[in-house]
N, C-alpha and C positions, 0 to 999 in steps of 0.2 A: 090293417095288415095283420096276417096270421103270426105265431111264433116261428114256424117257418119262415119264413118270409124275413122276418125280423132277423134269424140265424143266419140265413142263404146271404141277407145284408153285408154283416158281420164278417162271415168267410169270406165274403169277396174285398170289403175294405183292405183284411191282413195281406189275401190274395195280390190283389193291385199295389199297395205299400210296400211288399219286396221287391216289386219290379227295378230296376237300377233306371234311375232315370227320372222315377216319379217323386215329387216334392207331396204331393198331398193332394189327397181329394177337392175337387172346387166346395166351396162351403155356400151353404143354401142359406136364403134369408134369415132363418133363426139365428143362424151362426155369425152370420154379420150383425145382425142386431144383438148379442149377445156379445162382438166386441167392440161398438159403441158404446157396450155401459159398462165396459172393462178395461181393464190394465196390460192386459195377456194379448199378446200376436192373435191374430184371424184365425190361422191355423195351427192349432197345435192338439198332442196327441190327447184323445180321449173325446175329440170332438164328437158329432155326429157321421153317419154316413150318408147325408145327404145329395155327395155328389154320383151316388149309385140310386136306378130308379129301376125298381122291377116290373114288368106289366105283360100283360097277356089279353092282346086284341079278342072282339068277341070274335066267332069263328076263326080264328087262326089255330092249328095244334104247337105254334113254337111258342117262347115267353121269348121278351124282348129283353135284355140287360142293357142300359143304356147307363156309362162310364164317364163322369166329366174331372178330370185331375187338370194339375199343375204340374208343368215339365220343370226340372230344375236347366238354368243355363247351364250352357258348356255341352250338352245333348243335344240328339237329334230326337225333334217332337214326332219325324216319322219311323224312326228306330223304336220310340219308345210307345206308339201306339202300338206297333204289328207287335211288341214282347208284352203287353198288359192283356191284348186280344187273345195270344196263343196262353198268357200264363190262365185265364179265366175259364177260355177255351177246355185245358187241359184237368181242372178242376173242377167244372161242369161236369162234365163228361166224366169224371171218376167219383162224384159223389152226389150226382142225377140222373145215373144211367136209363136210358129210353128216352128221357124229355130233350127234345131239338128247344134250340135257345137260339137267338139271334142275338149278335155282341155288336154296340156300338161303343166307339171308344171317340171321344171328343175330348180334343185339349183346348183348354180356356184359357189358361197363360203361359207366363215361365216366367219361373225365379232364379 
């Protein structure tokens, strides 16, 4: 993964965590196995961004951003996909201009 890449990560973790609605990114293997051999809750801040995966099919001109969070209870998991989609959407688009991206948003729980 380039620094870009690694940045583009980053923005979008802050990006998806202000959403109202979202509890946190799904955490990827390292992150589970790093709280089996800890004290600390699964998720909490400072984790990785694992549950954001960026890729770009060979022949394809779009990048794929594919989104897996945690809904907090008391929301709607389809309210809070279509506001994580347009909030990503809208930050793509003002800090990528020309690159088409395809946004998947998948919710994995709720807390």
């Amino acid at each position: 993964m380039s620094a870009s890449a690694g940045s583009m990560h980053s923005e979008l973790a802050h990006v998806v965590q202000e959403v109202p609605g979202v509890a946190f990114l799904a955490p990827g293997l390292r992150s589970r196995l790093r709280a089996l051999r800890a004290t600390s809750p699964l998720a909490r801040p400072g984790d990785d961004t694992s549950g954001i995966t960026v890729s770009t099919a060979r022949g394809d001109t779009r990048t794929t951003v594919e989104i897996r969070l945690i809904c907090r209870s008391g929301r709607r998991a389809l309210d809070t996909t279509r506001a994580v989609r347009e909030a990503v959407s809208r930050h793509l688009a003002t800090g990528y201009p020309g690159r088409e991206f395809r946004i998947i948003v998948t919710v994995t729980g709720v807390t």
